[in-house]
Structure formats: C-alpha cells, structure tokens
N, CA, C and O atoms as a GROMACS GRO file, in nm:
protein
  344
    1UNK      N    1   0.084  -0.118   0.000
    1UNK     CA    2   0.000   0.000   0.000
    1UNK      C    3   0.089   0.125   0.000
    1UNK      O    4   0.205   0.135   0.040
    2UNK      N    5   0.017   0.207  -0.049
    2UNK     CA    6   0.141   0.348  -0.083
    2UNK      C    7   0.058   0.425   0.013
    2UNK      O    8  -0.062   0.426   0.040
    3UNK      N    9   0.215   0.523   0.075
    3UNK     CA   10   0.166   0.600   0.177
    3UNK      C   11   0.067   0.707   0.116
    3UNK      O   12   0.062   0.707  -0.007
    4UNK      N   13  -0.015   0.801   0.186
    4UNK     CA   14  -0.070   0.915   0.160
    4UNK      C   15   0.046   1.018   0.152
    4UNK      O   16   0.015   1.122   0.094
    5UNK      N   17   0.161   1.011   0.195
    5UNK     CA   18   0.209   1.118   0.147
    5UNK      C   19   0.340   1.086   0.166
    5UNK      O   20   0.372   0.982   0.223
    6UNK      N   21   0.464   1.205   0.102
    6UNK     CA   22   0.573   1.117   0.138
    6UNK      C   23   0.671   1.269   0.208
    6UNK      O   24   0.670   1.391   0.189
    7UNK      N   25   0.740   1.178   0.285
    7UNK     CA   26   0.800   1.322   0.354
    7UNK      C   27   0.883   1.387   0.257
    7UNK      O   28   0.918   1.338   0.150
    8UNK      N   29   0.926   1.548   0.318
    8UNK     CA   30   0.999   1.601   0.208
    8UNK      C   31   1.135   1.581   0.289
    8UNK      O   32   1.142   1.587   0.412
    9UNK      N   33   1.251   1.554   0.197
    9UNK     CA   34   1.375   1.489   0.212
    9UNK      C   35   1.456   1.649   0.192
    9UNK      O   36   1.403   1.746   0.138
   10UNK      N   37   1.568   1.648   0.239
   10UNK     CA   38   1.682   1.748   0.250
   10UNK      C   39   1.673   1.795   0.086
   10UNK      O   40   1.642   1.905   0.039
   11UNK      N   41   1.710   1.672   0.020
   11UNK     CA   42   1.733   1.720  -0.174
   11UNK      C   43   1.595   1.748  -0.211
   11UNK      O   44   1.591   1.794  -0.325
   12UNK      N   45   1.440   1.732  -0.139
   12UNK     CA   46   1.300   1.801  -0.229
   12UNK      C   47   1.400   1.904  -0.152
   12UNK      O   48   1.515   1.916  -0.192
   13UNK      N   49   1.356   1.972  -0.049
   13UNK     CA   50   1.364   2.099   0.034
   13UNK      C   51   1.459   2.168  -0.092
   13UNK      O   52   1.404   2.249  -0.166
   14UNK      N   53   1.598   2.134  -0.115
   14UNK     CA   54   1.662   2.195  -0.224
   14UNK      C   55   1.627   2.229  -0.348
   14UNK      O   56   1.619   2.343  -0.394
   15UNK      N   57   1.602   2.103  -0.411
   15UNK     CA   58   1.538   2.164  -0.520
   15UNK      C   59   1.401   2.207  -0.537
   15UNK      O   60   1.356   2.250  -0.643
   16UNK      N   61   1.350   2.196  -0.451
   16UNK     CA   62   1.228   2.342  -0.448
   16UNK      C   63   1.286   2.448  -0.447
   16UNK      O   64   1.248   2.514  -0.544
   17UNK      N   65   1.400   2.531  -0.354
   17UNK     CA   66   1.416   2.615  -0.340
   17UNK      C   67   1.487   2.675  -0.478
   17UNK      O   68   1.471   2.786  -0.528
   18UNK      N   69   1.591   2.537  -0.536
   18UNK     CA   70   1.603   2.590  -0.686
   18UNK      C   71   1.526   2.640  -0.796
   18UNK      O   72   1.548   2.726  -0.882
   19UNK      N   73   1.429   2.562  -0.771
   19UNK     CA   74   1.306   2.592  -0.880
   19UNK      C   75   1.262   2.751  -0.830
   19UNK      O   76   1.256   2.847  -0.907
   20UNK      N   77   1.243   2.755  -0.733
   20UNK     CA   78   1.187   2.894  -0.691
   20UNK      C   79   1.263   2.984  -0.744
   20UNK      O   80   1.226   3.068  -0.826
   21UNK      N   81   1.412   2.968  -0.683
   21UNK     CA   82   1.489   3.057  -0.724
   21UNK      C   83   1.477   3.140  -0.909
   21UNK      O   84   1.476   3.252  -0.960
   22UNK      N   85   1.468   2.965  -0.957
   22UNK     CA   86   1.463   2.997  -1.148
   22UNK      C   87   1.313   3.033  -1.172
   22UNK      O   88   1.259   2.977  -1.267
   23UNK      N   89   1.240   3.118  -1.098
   23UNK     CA   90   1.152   3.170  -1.118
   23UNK      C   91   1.044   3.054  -1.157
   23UNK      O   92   0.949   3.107  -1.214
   24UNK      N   93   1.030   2.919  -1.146
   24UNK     CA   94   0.924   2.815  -1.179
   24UNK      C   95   0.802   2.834  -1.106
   24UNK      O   96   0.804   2.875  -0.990
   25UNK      N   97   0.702   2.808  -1.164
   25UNK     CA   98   0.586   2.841  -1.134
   25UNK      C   99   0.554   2.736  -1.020
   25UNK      O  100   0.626   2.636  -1.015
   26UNK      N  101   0.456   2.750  -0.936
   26UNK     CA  102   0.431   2.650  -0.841
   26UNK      C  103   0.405   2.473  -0.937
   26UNK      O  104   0.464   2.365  -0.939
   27UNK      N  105   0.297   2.526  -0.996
   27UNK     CA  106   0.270   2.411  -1.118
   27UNK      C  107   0.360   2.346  -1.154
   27UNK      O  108   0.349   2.223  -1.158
   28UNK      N  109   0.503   2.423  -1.200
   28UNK     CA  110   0.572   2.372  -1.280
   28UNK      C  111   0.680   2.262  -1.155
   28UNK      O  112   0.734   2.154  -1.181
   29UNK      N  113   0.683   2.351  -1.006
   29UNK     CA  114   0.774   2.270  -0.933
   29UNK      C  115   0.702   2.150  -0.895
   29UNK      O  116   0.773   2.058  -0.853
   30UNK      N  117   0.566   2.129  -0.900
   30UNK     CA  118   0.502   2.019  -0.885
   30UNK      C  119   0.515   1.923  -0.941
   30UNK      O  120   0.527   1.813  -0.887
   31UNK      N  121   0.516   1.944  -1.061
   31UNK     CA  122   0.544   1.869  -1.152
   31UNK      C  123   0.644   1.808  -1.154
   31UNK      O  124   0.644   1.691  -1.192
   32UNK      N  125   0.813   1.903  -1.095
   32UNK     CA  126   0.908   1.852  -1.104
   32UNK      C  127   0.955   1.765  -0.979
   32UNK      O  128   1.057   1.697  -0.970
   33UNK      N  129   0.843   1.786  -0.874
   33UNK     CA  130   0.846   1.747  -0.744
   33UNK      C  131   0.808   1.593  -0.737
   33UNK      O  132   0.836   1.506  -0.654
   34UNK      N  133   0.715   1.592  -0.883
   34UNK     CA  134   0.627   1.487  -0.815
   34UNK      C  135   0.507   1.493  -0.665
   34UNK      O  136   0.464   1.422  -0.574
   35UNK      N  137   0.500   1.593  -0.706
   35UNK     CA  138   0.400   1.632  -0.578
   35UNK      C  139   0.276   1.739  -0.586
   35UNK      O  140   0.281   1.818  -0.680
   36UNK      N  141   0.185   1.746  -0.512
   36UNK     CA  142   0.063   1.848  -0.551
   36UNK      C  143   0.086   1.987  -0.538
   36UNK      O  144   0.157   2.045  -0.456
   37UNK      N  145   0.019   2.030  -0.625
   37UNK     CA  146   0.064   2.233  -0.627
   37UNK      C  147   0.037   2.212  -0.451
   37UNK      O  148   0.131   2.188  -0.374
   38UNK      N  149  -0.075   2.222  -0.416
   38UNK     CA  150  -0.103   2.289  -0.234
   38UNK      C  151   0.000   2.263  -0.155
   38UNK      O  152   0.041   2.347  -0.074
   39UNK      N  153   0.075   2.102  -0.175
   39UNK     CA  154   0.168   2.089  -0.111
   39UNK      C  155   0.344   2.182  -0.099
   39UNK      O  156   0.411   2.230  -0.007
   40UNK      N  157   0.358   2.170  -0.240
   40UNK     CA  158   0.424   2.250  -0.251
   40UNK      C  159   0.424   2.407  -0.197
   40UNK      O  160   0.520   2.440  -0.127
   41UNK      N  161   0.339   2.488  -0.220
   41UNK     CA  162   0.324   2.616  -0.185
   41UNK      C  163   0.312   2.593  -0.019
   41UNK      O  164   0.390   2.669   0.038
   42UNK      N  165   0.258   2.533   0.047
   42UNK     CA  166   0.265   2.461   0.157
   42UNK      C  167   0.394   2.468   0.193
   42UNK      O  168   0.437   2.561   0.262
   43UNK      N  169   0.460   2.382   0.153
   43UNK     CA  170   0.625   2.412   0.155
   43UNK      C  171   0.713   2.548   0.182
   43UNK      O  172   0.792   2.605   0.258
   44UNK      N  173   0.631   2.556   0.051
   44UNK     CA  174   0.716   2.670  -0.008
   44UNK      C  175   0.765   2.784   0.121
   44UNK      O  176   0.875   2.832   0.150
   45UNK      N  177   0.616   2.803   0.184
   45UNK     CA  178   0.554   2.956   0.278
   45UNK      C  179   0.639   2.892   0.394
   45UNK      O  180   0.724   2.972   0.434
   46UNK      N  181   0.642   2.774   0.459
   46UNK     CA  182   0.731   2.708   0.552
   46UNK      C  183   0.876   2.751   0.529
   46UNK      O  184   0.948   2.775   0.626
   47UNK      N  185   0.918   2.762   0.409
   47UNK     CA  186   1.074   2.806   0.386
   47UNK      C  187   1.095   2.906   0.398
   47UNK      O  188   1.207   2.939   0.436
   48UNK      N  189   0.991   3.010   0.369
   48UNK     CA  190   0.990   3.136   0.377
   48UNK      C  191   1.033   3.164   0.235
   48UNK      O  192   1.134   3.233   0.216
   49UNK      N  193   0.961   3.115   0.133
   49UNK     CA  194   0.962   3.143  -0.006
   49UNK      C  195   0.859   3.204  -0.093
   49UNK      O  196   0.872   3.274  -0.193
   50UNK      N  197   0.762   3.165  -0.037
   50UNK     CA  198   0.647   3.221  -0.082
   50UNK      C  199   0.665   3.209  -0.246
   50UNK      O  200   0.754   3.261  -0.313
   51UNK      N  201   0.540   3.116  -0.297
   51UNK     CA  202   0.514   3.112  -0.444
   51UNK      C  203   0.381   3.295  -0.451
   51UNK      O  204   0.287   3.318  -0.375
   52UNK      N  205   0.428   3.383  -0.564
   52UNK     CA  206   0.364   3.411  -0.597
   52UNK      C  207   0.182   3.397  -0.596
   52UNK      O  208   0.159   3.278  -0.616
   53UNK      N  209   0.074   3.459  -0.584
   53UNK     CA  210  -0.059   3.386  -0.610
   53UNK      C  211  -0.105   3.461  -0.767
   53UNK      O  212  -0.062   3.549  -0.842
   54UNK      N  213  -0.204   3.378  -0.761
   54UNK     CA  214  -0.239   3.409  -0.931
   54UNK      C  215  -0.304   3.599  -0.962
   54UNK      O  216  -0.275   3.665  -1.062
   55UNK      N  217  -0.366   3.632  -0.881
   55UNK     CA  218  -0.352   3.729  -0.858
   55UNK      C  219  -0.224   3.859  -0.883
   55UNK      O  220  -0.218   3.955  -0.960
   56UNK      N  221  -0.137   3.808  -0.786
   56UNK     CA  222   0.043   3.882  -0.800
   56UNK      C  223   0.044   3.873  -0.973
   56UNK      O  224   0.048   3.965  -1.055
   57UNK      N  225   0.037   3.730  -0.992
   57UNK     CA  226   0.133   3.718  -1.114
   57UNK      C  227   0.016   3.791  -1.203
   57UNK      O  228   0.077   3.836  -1.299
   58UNK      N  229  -0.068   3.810  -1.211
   58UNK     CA  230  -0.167   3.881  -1.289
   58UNK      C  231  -0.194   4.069  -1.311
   58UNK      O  232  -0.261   4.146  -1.381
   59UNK      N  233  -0.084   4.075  -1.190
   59UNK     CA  234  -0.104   4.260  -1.134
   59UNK      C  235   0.039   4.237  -1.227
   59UNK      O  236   0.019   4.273  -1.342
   60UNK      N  237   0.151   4.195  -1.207
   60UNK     CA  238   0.317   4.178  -1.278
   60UNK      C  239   0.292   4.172  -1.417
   60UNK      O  240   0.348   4.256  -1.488
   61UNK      N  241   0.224   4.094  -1.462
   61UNK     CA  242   0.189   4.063  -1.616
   61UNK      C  243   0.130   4.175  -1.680
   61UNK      O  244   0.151   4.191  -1.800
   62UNK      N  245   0.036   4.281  -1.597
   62UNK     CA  246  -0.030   4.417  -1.653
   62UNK      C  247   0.060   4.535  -1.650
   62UNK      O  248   0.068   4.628  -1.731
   63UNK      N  249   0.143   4.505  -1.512
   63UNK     CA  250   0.272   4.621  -1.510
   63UNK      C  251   0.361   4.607  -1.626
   63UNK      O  252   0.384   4.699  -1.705
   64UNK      N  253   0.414   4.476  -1.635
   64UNK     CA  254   0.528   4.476  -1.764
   64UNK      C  255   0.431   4.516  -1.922
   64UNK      O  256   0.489   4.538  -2.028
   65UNK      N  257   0.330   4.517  -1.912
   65UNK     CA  258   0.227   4.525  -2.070
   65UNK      C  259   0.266   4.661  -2.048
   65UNK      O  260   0.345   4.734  -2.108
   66UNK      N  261   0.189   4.679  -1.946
   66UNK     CA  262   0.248   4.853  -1.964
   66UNK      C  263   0.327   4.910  -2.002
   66UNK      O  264   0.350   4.991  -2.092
   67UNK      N  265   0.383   4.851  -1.912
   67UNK     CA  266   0.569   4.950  -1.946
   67UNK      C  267   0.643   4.974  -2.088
   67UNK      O  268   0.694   5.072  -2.141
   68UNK      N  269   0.614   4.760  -2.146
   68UNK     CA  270   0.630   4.758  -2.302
   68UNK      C  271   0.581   4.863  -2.363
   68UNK      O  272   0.652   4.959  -2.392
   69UNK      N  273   0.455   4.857  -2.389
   69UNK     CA  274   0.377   4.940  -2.431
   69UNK      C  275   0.411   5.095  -2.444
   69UNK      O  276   0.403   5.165  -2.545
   70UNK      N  277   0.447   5.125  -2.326
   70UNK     CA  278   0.459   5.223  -2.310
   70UNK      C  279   0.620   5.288  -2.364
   70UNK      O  280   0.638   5.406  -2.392
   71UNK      N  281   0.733   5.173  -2.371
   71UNK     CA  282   0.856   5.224  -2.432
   71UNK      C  283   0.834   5.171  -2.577
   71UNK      O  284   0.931   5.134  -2.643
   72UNK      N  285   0.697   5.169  -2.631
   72UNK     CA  286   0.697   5.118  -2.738
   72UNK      C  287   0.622   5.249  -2.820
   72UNK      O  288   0.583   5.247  -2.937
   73UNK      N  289   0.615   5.345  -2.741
   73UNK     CA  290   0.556   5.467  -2.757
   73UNK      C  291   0.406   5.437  -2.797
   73UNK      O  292   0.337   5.495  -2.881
   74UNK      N  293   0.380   5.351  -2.730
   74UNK     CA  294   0.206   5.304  -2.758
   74UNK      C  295   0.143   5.353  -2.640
   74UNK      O  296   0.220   5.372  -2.546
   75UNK      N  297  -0.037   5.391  -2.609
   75UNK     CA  298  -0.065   5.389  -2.498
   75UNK      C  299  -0.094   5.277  -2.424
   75UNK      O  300  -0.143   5.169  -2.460
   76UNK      N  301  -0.058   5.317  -2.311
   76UNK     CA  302  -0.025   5.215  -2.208
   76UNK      C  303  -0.157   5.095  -2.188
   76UNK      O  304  -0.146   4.976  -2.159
   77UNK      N  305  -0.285   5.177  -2.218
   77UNK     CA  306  -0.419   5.101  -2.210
   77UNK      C  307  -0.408   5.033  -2.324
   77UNK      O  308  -0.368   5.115  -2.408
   78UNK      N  309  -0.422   4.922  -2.376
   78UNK     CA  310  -0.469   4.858  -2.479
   78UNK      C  311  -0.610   4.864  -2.526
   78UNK      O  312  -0.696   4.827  -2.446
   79UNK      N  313  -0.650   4.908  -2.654
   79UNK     CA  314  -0.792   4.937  -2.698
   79UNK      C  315  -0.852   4.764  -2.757
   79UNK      O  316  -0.820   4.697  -2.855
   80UNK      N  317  -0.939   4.740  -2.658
   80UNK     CA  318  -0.989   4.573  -2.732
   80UNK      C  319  -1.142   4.562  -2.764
   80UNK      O  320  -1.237   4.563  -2.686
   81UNK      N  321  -1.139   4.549  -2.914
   81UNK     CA  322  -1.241   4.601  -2.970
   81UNK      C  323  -1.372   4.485  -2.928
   81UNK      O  324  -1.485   4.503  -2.974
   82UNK      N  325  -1.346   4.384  -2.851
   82UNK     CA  326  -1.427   4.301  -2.805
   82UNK      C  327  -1.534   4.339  -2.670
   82UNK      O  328  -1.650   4.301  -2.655
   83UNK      N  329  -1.443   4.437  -2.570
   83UNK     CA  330  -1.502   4.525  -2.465
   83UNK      C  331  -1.604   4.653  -2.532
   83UNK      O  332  -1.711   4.685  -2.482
   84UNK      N  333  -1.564   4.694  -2.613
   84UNK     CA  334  -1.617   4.808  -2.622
   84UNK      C  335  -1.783   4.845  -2.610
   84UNK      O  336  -1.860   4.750  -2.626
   85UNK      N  337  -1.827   4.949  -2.589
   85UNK     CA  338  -1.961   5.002  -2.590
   85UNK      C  339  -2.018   4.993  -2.679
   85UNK      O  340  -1.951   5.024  -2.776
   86UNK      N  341  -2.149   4.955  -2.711
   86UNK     CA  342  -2.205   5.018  -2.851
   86UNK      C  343  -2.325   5.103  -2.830
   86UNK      O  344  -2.379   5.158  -2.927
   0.00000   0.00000   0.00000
C-alpha cells in the first residue's frame, strides 16, 4: 500500500528552493516534485519562499504590458475592440 504522502527529504527541500529561485511556477515545481501544487506552496511559505498567487502574477503581467507598451511609444491602455460600448 502506498503512503498518503511522502515526507519532504533534505534534496526536495533543495530543489524546491532551486526551482523557486529559477523563477518556476508552483505548477511547474510540482510537476518537477512529483508532488501536488497545495503541497508545494505549503512548503514553499514554511521556507519562507512564498510562491507568488495568481492574482500577484496577474497585477506583474499588466505592469510589464504597460511599461512595453509604453517604451513602445504606444498607450499604455490597450484598446480591445471586443469590450467596447455600442
């Protein structure tokens, strides 16, 4: 019978913290963990690493549009003709 869970070993603890470091998404260290996103981020906040929440990465993703945008001498709002009023 397989346990419900398996402890985290000195080398997960590490290479989580690598993955974090290379900017990997929680998802993605799961994956590399072999283990569930909750657990991981679980982890993560225990190390004092803190994964990003989808939220963060969603406010970061509108700042950098911006900014592009904006050294792209474009305005910073994007016009999307799918929102608009009629």
């Amino acid at each position: 019978m397989h346990p419900l869970w398996k402890p985290w070993t000195e080398k997960d603890t590490l290479q989580l913290r690598k993955l974090h470091a290379a900017g990997a998404s929680v998802t993605r260290a799961a994956v590399a963990l072999k283990r569930r996103p909750e657990k991981v981020r679980v982890k993560a906040r225990e190390l004092g690493i803190p994964f990003q929440t989808k939220l963060e990465l969603k406010k970061r993703h509108k700042e950098r549009e911006v900014e592009a945008r904006t050294a792209a001498g474009l305005s910073p709002i994007q016009d999307n003709p799918k929102h608009r009023r009629r």
